[in-house]
Structure formats: structure tokens, C-alpha cells
C-alpha positions in Angstrom: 0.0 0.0 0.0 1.2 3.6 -0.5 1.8 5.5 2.0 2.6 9.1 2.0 3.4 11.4 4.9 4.6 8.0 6.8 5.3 9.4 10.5 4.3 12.7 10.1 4.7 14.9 13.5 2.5 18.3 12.5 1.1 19.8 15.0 -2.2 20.0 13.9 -4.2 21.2 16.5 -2.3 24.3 17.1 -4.1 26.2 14.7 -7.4 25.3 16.1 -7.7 29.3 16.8 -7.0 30.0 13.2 -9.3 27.9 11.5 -12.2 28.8 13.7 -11.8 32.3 13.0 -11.6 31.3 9.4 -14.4 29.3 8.9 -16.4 31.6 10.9 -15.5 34.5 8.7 -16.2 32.4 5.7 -19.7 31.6 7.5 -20.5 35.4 8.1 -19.8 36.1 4.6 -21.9 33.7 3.1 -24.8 34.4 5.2 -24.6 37.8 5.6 -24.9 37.8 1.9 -28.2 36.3 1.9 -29.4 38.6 3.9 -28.4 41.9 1.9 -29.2 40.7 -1.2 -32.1 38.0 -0.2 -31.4 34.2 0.5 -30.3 31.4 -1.7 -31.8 30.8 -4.9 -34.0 27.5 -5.9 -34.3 25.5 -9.0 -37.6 24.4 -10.7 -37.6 21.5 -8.4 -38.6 23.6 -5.8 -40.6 26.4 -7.3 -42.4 24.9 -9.9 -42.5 26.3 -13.3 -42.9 25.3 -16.9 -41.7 21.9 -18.9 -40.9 22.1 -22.2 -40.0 19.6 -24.6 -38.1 20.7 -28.0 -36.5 18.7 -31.2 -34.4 20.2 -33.5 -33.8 19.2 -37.3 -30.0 19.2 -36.7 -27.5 18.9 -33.9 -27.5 22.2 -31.7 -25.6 23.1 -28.5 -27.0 23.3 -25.0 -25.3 26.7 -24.9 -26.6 27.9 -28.1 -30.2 27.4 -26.6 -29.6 28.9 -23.2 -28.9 32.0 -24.8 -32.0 32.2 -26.5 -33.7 31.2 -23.1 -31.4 33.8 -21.3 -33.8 36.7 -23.2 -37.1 35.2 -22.0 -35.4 34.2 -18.6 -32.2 33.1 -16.6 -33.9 30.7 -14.4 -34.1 27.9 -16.6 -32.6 24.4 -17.1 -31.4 23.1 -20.6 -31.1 19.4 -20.5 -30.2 16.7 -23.4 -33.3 14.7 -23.5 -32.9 11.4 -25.7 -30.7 12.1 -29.1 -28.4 15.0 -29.5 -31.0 16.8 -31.2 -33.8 16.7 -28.3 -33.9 19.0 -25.2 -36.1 19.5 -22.1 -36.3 23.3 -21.0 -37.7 24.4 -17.5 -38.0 27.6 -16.6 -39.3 29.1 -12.9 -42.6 30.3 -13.0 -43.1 33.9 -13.3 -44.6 35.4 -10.4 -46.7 38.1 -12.0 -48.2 35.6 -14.3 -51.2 33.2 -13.8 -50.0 29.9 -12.3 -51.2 26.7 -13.7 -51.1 25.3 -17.1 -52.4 28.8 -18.8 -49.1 30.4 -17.1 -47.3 27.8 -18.4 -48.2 28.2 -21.3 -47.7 32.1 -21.7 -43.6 31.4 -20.7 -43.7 28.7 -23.6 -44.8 31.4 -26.3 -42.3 33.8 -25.1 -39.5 30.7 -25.3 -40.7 29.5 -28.4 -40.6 33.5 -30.0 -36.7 33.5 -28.8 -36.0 30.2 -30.2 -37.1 31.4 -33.2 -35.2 34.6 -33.3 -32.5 32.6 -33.3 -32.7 29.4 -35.2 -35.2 30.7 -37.7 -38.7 29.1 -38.0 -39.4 25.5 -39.0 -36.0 24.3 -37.4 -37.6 22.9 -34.4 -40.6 21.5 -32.9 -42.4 22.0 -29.7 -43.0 18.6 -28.5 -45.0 19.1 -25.2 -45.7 22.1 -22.5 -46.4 21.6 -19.2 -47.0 23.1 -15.8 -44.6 21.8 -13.5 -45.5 21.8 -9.1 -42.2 22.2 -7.2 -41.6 18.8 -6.5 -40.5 19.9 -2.8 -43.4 22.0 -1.3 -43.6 23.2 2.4 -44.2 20.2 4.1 -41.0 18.2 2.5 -39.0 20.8 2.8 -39.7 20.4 6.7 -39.5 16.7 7.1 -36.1 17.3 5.0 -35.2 19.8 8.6 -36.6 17.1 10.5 -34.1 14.5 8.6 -31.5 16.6 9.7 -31.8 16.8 12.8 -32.6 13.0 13.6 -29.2 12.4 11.8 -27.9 14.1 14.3 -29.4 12.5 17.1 -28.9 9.3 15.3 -24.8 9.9 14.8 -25.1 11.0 18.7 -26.1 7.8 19.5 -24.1 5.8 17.3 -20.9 7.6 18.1 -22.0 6.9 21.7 -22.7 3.8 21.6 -19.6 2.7 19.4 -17.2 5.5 21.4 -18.6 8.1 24.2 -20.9 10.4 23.9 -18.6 13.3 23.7 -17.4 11.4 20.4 -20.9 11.9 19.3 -21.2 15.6 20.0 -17.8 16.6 18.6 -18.8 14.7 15.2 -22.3 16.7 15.3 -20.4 19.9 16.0 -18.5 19.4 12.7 -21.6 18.0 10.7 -23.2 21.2 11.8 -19.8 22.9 10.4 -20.5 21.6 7.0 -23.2 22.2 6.7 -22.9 26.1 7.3 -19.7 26.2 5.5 -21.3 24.3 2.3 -24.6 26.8 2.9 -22.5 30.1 2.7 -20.4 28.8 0.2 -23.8 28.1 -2.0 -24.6 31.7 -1.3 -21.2 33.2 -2.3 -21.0 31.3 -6.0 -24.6 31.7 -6.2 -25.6 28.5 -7.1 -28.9 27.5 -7.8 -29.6 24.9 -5.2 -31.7 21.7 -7.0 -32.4 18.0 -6.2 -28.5 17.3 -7.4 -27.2 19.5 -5.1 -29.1 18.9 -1.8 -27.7 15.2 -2.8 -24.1 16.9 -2.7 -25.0 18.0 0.4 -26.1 15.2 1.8 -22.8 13.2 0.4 -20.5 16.2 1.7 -22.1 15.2 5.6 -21.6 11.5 4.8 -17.7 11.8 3.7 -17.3 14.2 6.6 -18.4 11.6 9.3 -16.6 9.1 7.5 -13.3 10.8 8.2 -14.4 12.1 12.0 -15.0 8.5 12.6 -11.8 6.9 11.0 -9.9 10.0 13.2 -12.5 8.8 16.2 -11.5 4.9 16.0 -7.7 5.7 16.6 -8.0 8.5 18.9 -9.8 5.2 21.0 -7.6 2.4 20.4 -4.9 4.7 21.9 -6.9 5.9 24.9 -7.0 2.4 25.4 -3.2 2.0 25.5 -2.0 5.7 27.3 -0.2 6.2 30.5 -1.4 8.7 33.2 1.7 10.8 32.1 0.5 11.1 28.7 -1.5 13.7 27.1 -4.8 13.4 25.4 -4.0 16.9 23.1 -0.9 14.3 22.2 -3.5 11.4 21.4 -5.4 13.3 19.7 -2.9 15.0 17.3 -1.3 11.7 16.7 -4.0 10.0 15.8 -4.7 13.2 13.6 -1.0 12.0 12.0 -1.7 8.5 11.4 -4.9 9.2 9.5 -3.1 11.9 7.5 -2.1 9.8 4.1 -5.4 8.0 4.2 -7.0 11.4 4.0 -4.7 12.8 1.4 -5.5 9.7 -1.1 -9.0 9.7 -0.2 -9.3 13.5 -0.8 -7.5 13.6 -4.1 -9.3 10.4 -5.7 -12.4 12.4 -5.2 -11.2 15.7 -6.2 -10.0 14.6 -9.6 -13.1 12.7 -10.5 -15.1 15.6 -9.0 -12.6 18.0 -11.0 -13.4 16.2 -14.5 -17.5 16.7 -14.1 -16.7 20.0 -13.0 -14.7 20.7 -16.5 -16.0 18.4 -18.5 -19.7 17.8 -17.3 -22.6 19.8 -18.8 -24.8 22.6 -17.0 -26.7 20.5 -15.5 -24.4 18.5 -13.6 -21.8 21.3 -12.8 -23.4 22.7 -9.4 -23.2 19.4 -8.2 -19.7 19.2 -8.8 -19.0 22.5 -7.4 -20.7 21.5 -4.1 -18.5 18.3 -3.8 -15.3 19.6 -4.6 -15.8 22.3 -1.8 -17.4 19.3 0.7 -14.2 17.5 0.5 -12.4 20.5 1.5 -14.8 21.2 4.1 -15.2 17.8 5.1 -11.7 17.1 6.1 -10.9 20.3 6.9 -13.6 20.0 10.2 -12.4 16.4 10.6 -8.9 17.4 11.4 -9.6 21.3 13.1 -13.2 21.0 14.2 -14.3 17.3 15.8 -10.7 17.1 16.7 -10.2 20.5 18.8 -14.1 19.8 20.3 -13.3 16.9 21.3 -10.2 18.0 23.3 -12.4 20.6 24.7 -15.2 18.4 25.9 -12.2 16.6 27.5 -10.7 19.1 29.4 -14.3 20.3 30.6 -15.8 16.9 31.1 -12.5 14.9 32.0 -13.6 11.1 32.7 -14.1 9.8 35.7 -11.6 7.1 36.0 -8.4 8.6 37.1 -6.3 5.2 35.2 -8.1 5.9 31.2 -7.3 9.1 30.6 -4.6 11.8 32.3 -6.5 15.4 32.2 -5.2 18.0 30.0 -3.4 20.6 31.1 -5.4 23.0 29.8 -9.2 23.7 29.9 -9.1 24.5 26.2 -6.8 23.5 22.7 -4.0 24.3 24.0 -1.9 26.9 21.4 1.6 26.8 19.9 3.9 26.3 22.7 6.6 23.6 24.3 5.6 20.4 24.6 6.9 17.1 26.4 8.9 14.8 24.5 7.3 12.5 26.1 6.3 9.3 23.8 2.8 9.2 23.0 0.8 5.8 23.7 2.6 2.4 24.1 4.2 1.6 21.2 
């Protein structure tokens, strides 16, 4: 097996003061953003709108269409539907318009009108027009909060029941993390959050407790094995070190494959790839500075009981850049 970084000795935690400033700068931003210039901006999926279904007589480009549809309006989605030829278009609905299918089909008149501006009439056909409900009303979107937050509890318990509860808190702490990053950083790029990307989301949280829990399972196996003398900030980086080339490999098999449908992907696809390449930044970035530092927290605050598992800390937060022991840490 590869292994890069082999006995790495970073200091890791250190920092923990840095990157919480940073990510709570980058947090502000983002969501300060939505509200100056209004929140964070929903596909068709979610507002409903108009389906249309067009065939060409020769091959045209996605992008040669959207900027037909850019006149009429730019909250649409241009999809390849079928041959090279066929496309699906759906466009918001228009507030000031009547809803339903007569609404639908006034946005359809003005799209077909564009079209027609641009590839000349009699070079396409109009297949099928539709009103389209939001596929997520009110109530979903609630049971999707409601999801949310039983994942959490769920994690909680897992974490607890696998490790200690204060396992299980540090990991929510840094799901929570993620999700606020991943949120601002939606904001900031202004992208148009559909189904695809509330599944990037929901990947981002899963590849982030993947890696808390993979930092988790050492940070255990050598509270298991420490000496009174030893330090649990120590345990905690080292373990932090050990888990360092798995998360280097992990991190860049998914970044290149996200990478290519990010470059090579069409419209459709690319907000999802934007998501995911900044989740597995995110994600490992909370997994190293976030869990990690909480969970030294929650031990100097809530030190266990039993004198013989774990020596206290000898600080009552992350400790910052200064001398430490050269003591070894954990039995070798």
C-alpha cells in the first residue's frame, strides 16, 4: 500500500484558533450575503414552473439554446433529452403571471418566440408544454429539517454507543460545520440549489463523518493503551498523524473525479460538482480542526471519571503553539 506522509509529527491542532476564525469569517460572509441581497436561490424543483420539450432538425448546443432562453429568462434548465437533437427546457414560474397550465403556457410562447429569433422558423418543434408543481413544497421541505436533525441524534447515539458520547457531540459539531460552510459557500458562487445539489450536500455530511469517525476509532484504540503521564492533546494529534495519508489519497481520488465533471460535465451537472469539490475540502478540513479541537475541549471540561483511562489536559481548552513534552505518545 502507498503510504505518504509516513510518520508525520504536525502539530495540527495548534491552529485550532486560526481555522475557527476562518471558517467563521467564511460563514458570516456567506450568510450575511443572503441577507443583503435576499437568501439562496431554488431550481424548478422547488418552485415549480414550466416543462418544455423541443426537437431540433440538426444537432445544436445546450449553450446555443440557453442564450435564446437567457432573453425570456435566466432561471431555466437546458437538458439533453434522448438524441443530440432533443432538449427539455424548464423555466421558474413567473410570479406576475397566472399559475397553472395557462401560465405555463404564456412562458412557452415567449421561449418558443426566442427560439425562433435565433434558429429561424421551422428548425424545431415543440413537443409538449407543461405546468410543473415544485416537487418539494412546504411540508417536504420540513420533514427534509426534521431529517436533519434525527441524523444528528442518530450519529449522537451511534458515536456513543460505538465510542462516548462526547465522540458523538464533537462529530455533530463538525456535521453542523459543514453544513454552514457548504450553505455560505452556495450563497457566495450563487448556485442555484436543485435536487442534485441537496444530494451533494447530503454526500458532503456522509464523507465528513466518514473521516471524524476513521480519526475517532484511533483516537480510541490509543486511549485504550496511554499512561497517566501522557497527554490526550498528544493522542489526539497523533492520531490526527496516522490518518493523514489516508485522507490525502481519499481527498484527491475524489477531487480529480469531481474535478473532471466539474470541467467536462454539462450545465446541469456542474453545481453538483461545485458542491463536492468544496465538501471534500470542508469535510476534512472539520475532521482534522473542528471534531478534533471539540473533542479536546469536551475533554478538558468533562474529563472522565476514572483517574487510570485518561490523564487530564493541562489546559481547559486546545491548547496553542507552545513547548511540549517529548514524552512518547501511547505504548508503542
Amino acid at each position: 500500500m502507498l503510504r505518504i506522509f509516513h510518520n508525520t509529527k504536525y502539530d495540527f491542532i495548534k491552529w485550532w484558533r486560526v481555522a475557527l476564525i476562518a471558517t467563521a469569517a467564511f460563514i458570516v460572509v456567506g450568510f450575511g450575503s443572503m441577507l443583503v441581497t435576499g437568501g439562496i436561490r431554488y431550481s424548478i424543483d422547488f418552485t415549480g414552473g414550466t416543462l418544455m420539450q423541443v426537437k431540433f432538425n440538426q444537432r445544436v448546443d445546450a449553450g446555443q439554446i440557453r442564450s435564446a432562453v437567457d432573453q425570456v429568462t435566466r432561471e431555466a434548465e437546458i437538458a439533453q433529452f434522448g438524441s443530440d437533437r432533443e432538449f427539455t427546457i424548464r423555466a421558474q414560474k413567473d410570479p406576475h403571471e397566472v399559475a397553472g397550465q395557462q401560465g405555463a403556457e404564456t412562458v412557452a410562447r415567449r421561449i418558443e418566440r426566442a427560439l425562433t429569433q435565433k434558429f429561424g422558423a421551422g428548425n424545431f418543434q415543440i413537443g409538449r408544454t407543461e405546468a410543473v408543481g415544485a416537487k418539494v413544497g412546504d411540508e417536504l421541505q420540513r420533514g427534509a429539517i426534521y431529517a436533519i436533525l434525527i441524523s444528528f441524534l442518530l450519529t449522537l447515539a451511534y458515536l456513543a454507543v460505538r465510542f462516548e458520547w462526547r465522540f458523538g457531540l464533537a462529530a455533530v459539531i463538525a456535521t453542523a460545520h459543514d453544513i454552514f460552510t457548504t450553505l455560505a459557500f452556495i450563497k457566495i458562487m450563487n448556485i442555484e440549489v436543485s435536487l442534485t445539489v441537496i444530494a451533494a450536500i447530503l454526500t458532503v455530511i456522509g464523507y465528513s463523518l466518514n473521516d471524524t469517525i476513521v480519526i475517532f476509532d484511533r483516537v480510541r484504540e490509543h486511549v485504550r493503551r496511554m499512561r497517566k503521564t501522557d497527554s490526550f492533546y498528544d493522542i489526539v494529534n497523533q492520531s490526527v498523524n496516522e490518518t493523514l495519508p489516508r485522507s490525502v489519497l481519499t481527498h484527491a481520488t475524489v477531487s480529480a473525479a469531481t474535478l473532471a465533471l466539474l470541467l467536462f460535465a454539462g450545465e446541469v451537472i456542474r453545481p453538483f460538482a461545485w458542491v463536492m469539490l468544496f465538501g471534500v475540502v470542508t469535510g476534512t478540513f472539520s475532521s482534522i480542526y473542528i471534531a478534533s479541537s471539540v473533542l479536546i475541549w469536551i475533554e478538558n471540561k468533562y474529563p472522565r471519571k476514572d483517574a487510570g483511562a485518561v490523564a487530564k489536559s493541562t489546559s481547559t481548552a486546545p491548547r496553542p503553539a507552545a513547548p511540549r513534552s517529548n514524552q512518547a505518545v501511547g505504548a508503542r
